[in-house]
PLY file of the C-alpha trace (Angstrom):
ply
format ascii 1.0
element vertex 365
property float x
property float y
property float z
element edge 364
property int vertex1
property int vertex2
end_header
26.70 -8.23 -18.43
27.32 -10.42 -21.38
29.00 -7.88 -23.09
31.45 -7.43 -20.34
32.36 -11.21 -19.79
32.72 -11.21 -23.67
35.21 -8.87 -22.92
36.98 -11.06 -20.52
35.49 -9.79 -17.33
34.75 -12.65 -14.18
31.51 -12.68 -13.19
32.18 -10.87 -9.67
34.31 -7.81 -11.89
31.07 -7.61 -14.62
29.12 -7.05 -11.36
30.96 -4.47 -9.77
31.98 -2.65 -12.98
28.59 -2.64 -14.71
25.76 -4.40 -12.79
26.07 -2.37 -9.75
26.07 1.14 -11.15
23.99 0.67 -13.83
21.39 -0.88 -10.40
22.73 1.76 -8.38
19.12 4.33 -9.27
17.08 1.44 -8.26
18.87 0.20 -5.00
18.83 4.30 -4.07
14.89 4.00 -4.62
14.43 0.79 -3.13
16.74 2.55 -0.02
14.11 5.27 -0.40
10.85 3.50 0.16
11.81 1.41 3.41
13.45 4.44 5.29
10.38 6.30 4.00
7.71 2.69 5.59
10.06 3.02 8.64
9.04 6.52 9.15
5.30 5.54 8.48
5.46 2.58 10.88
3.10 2.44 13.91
2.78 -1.01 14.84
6.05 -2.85 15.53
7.44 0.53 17.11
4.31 0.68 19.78
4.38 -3.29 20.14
8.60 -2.94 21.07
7.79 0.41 22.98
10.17 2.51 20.63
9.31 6.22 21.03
8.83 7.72 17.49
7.15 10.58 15.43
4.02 8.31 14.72
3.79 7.08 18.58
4.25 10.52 19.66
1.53 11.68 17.85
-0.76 9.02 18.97
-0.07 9.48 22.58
-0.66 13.29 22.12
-3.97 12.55 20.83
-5.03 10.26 22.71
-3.31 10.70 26.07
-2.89 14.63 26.47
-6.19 15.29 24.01
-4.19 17.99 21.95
-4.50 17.74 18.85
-2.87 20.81 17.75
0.35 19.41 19.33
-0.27 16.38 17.14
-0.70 18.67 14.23
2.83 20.15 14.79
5.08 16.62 15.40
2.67 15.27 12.56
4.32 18.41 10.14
7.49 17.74 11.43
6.82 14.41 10.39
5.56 15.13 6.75
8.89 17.27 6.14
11.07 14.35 6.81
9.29 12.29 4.53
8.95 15.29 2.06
13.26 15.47 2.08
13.10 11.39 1.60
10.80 12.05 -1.21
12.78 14.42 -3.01
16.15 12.33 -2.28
14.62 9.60 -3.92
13.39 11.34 -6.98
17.34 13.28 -7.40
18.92 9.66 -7.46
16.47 8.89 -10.65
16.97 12.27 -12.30
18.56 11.80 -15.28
18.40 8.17 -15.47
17.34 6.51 -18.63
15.11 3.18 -19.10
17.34 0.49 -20.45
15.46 -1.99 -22.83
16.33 -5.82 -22.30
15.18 -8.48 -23.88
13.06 -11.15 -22.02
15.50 -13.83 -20.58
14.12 -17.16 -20.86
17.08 -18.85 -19.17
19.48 -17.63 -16.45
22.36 -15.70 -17.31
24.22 -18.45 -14.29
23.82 -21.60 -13.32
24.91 -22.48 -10.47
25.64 -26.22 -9.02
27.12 -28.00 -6.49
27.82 -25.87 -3.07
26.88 -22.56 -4.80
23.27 -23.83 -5.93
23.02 -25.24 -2.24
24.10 -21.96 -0.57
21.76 -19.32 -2.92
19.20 -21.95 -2.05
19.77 -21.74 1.72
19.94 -18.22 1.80
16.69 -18.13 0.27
15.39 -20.61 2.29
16.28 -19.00 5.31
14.64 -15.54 4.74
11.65 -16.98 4.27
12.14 -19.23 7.16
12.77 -16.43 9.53
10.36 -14.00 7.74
7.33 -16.11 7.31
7.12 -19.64 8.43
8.76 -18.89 12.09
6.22 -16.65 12.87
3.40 -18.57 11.17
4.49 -21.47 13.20
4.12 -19.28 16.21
0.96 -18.05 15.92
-0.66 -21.32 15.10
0.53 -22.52 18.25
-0.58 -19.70 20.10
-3.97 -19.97 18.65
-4.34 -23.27 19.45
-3.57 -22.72 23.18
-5.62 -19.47 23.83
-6.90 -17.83 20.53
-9.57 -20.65 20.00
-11.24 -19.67 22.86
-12.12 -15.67 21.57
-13.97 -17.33 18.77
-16.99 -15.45 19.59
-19.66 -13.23 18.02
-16.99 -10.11 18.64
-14.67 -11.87 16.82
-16.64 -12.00 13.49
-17.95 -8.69 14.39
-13.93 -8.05 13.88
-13.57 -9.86 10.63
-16.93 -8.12 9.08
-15.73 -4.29 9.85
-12.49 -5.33 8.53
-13.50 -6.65 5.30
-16.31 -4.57 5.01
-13.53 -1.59 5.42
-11.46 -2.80 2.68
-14.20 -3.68 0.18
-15.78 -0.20 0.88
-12.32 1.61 0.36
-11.28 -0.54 -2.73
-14.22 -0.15 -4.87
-13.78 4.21 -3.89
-10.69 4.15 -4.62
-10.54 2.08 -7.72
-13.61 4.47 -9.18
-11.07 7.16 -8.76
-8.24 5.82 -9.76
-9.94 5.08 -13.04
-11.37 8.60 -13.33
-7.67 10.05 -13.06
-6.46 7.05 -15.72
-9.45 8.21 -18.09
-8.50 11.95 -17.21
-4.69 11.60 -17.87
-5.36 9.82 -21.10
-8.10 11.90 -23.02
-6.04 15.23 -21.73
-2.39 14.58 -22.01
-0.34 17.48 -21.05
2.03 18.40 -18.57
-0.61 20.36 -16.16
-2.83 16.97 -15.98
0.32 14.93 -15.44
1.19 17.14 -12.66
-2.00 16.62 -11.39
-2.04 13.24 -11.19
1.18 13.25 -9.82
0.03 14.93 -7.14
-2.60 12.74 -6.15
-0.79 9.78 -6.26
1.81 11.06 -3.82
-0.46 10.43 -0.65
1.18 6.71 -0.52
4.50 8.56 0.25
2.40 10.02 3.54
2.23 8.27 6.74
-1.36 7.05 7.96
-0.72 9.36 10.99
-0.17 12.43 9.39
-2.74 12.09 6.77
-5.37 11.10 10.18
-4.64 14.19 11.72
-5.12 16.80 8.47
-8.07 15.32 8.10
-9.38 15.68 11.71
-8.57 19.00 11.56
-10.16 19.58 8.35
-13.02 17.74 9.44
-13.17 19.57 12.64
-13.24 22.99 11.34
-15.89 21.94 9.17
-18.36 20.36 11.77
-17.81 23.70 13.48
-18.43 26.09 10.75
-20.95 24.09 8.31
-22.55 20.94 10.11
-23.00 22.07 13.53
-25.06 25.26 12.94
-27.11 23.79 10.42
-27.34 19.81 11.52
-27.08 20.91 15.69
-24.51 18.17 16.14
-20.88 17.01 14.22
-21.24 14.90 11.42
-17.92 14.25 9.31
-15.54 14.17 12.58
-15.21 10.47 13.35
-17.18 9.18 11.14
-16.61 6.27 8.40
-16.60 8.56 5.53
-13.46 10.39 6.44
-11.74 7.05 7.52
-12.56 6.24 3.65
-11.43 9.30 2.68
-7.93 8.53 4.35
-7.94 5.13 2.74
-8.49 6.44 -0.79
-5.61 9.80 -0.44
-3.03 6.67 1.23
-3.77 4.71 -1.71
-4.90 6.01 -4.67
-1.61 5.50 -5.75
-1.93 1.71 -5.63
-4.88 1.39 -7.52
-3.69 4.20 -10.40
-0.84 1.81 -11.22
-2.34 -1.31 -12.47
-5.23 0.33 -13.74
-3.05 3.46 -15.68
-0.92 0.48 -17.21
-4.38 -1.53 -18.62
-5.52 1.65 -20.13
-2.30 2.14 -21.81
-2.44 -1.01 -23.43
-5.43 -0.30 -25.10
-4.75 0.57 -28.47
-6.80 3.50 -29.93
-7.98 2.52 -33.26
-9.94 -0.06 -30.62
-12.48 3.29 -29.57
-11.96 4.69 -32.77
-13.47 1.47 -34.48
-16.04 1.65 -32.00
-17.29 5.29 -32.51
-17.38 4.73 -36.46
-20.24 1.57 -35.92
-22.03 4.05 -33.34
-20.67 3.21 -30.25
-19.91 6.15 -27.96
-20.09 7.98 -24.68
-21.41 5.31 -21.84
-21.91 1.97 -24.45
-18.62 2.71 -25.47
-17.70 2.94 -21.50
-19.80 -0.32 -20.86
-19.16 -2.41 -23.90
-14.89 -1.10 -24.74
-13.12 -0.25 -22.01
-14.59 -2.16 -18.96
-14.13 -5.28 -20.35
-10.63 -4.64 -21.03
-9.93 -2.98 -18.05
-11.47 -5.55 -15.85
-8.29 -7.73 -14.59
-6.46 -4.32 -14.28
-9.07 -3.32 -12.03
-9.17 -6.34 -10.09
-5.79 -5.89 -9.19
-6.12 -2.59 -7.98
-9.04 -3.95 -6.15
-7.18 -6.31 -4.46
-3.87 -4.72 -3.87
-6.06 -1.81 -1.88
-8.04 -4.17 -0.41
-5.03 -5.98 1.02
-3.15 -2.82 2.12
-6.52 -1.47 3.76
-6.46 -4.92 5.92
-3.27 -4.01 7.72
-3.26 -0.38 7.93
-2.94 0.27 11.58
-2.49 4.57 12.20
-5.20 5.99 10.64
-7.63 3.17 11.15
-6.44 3.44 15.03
-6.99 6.93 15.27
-10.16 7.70 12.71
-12.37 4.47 13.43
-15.81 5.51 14.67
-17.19 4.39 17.65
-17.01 0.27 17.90
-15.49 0.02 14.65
-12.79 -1.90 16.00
-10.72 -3.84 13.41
-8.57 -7.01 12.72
-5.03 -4.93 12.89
-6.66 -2.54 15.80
-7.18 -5.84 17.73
-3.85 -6.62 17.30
-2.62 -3.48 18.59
-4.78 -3.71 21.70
-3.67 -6.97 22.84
-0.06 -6.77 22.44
0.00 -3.57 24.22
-1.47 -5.41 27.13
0.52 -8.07 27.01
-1.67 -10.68 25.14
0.51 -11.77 22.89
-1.67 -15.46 22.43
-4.47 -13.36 22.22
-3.55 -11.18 19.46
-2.32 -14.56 17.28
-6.16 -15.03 16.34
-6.30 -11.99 14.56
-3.03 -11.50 13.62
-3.31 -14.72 11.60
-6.40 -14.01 10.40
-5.09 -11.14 8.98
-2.42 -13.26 7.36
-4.34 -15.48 5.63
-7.19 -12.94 4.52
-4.26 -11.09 2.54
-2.52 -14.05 1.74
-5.38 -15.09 -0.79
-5.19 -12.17 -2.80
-1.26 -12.41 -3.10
-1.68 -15.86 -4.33
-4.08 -15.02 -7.01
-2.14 -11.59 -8.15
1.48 -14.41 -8.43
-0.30 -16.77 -10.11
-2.29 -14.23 -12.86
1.35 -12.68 -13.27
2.87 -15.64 -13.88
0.11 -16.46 -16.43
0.76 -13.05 -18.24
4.74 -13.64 -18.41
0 1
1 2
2 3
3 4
4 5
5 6
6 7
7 8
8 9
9 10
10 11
11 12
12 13
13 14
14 15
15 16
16 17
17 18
18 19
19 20
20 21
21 22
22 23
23 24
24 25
25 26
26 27
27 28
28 29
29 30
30 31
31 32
32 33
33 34
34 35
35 36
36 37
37 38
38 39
39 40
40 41
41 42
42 43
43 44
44 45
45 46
46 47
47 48
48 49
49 50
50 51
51 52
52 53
53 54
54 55
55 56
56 57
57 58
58 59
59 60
60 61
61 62
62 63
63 64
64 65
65 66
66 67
67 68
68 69
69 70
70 71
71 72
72 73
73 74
74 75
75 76
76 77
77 78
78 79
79 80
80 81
81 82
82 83
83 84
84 85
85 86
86 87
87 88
88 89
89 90
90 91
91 92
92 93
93 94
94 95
95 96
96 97
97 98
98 99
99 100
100 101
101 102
102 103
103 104
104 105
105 106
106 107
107 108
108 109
109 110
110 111
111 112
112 113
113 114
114 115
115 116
116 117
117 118
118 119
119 120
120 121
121 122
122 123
123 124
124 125
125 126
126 127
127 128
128 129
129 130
130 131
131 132
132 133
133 134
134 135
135 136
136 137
137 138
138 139
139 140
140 141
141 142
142 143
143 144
144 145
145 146
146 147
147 148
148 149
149 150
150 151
151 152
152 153
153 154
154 155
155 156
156 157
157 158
158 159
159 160
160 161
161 162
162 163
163 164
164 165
165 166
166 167
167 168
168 169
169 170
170 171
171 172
172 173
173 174
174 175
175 176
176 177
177 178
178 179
179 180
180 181
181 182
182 183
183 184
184 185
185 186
186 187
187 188
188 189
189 190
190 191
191 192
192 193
193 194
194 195
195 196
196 197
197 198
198 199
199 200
200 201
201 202
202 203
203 204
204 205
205 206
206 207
207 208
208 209
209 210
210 211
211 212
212 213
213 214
214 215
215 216
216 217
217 218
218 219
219 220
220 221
221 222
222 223
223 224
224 225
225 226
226 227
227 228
228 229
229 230
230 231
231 232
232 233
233 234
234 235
235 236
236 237
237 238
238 239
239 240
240 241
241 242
242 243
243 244
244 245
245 246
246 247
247 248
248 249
249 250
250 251
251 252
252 253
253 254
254 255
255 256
256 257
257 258
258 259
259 260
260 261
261 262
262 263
263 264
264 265
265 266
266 267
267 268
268 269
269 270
270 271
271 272
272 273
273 274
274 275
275 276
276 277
277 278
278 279
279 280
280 281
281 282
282 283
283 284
284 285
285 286
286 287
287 288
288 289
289 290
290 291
291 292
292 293
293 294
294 295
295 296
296 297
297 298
298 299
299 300
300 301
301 302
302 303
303 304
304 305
305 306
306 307
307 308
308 309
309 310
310 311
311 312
312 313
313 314
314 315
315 316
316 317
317 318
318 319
319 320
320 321
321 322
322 323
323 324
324 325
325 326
326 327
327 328
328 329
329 330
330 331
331 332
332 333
333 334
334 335
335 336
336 337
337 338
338 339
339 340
340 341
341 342
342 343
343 344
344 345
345 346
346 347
347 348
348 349
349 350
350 351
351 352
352 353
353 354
354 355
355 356
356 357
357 358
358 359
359 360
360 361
361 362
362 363
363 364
């Protein structure tokens, strides 16, 4: 950009002759990912009663009891999101990483009207996205929500966080094992691996509820049954974690792949030449260097666990209702002041975690 307004370009031309194109992978990504979310969404669609794959497939499981029907629209399902997938990946084929140097200043600033209107604009998505409907549901609490507070209602909060503290410490523990695994056997086969296991976040919660049902199912029937005399694994809380940990291993493998990276080797090396090696060198190396990765892994599949609605909706055993299946319930009745309680519950309990990953990223840059 400052090459082209050294070379007499405005700053609108610079934009559309270099900034744009050379963004044009990423906005082709980011285009990706939200048609790919839209596909996955199950809540807003069921609250606005707008038919889709992943309401279809919950009505056929629940309402018609089929789930080999919900098999079928959930495969139909999985090949749309497999063709998003791949569209995604062609736009970044070829595409090299550019290497910029950290900007401490901005490359404009703005005053006057124009510093008033990028601030407005700014101020207005986050108005509409976050404070109007903040505002909302404190009201609503305050004139019907107060009154669930009740024993149920911190029965709520308990299997909730006790869902997502269960699932984030799983899926961190193998999220590290795959970090450890990629790095002590690089290669194209482990890469490929890995790869594959982190593509369950590109899977709705829907489809990845049903395969496992049905693997589940044919499993109790096979195995457990004949040798237990009753089903075991179908609806219970282990495959529900199970679901949790293929949806978002790929969360936790980020933060945690990037921590190991940036530990050097001659730091294990040093190690093993004063003794140190195999679990010490586990306990007293790596852990403590890997720690705030790990707690941001933690977190960031703690907080995604919190809201997932599909798979906790259709998995959950038997009065393990949750904060987000609350929700659900109530606004399909029509309890919209109802559902505030937990909907803003849900808010803040995720909000906390956001705050502390901003603020630790803002202490690292």
């Amino acid at each position: 950009m400052e090459a082209a307004r050294s070379l007499g370009h405005s700053p609108w031309r610079a934009f559309a002759s270099v900034g744009l194109p050379m963004a044009r992978p990423a906005i082709g990504a980011g285009v990706g990912l939200a048609l790919m979310e839209t596909l996955a969404d199950f809540g807003a669609v069921s609250v606005f009663n707008f038919d889709t794959f992943t309401t279809a497939i919950y009505k056929t499981w629940y309402g018609f009891f089929s789930l080999s029907t919900a098999a079928q629209l959930a495969s139909l399902l999985l090949l749309m999101v497999m063709l998003m997938l791949y569209g995604e990946r062609a736009t970044r084929r070829n595409i090299g990483v550019g290497q910029e140097r950290v900007r401490t200043q901005p490359l404009y600033r703005l005053r006057g009207w124009r510093a008033l209107l990028a601030s407005g604009w700014c101020l207005l998505v986050f108005g509409c996205a976050f404070v109007i409907p903040l505002l909302q549901l404190l009201v609503w609490v305050w004139q019907r929500g107060r009154f669930d507070l009740d024993e149920r209602y911190l029965a709520l909060v308990a299997h909730t966080l006790s869902l997502g503290a269960v699932a984030a410490v799983v899926t961190v523990a193998v999220a590290l094992l795959l970090a450890f695994a990629r790095r002590l056997t690089p290669g194209r086969g482990m890469g490929a691996l890995v790869g594959l296991a982190n593509l369950g976040y590109a899977l709705p919660g829907s489809v990845l509820a049903v395969s496992i049902m049905l693997a589940f199912s044919y499993l109790d029937r096979v195995l457990v049954i004949p040798l237990a005399g009753r089903a075991w694994l179908l609806g219970s809380l282990g495959a529900l974690v199970l679901a949790y940990l293929v949806r978002f291993l790929a969360v936790a493998h980020g933060p945690l792949e990037h921590a190991l990276s940036r530990i050097k080797p001659s730091l294990p090396e040093a190690a093993r030449s004063l003794g140190v090696s195999g679990a010490p060198l586990l306990r007293r190396v790596y852990l403590p260097l890997l720690l705030p990765g790990a707690l941001s892994a933690g977190l960031l599949v703690f907080v995604d666990v919190l809201k997932e609605m599909p798979a906790t909706l259709l998995m959950r055993s038997f009065g393990w209702d949750t904060l987000a299946v609350e929700v659900f319930e109530m606004t399909s009745e029509g309890e919209w002041a109802r559902a505030a309680l937990p909907a803003l519950s849900l808010v803040l309990v995720g909000l906390l975690p956001v705050i502390g990953l901003i603020r630790r990223s803002a202490r690292l840059h």
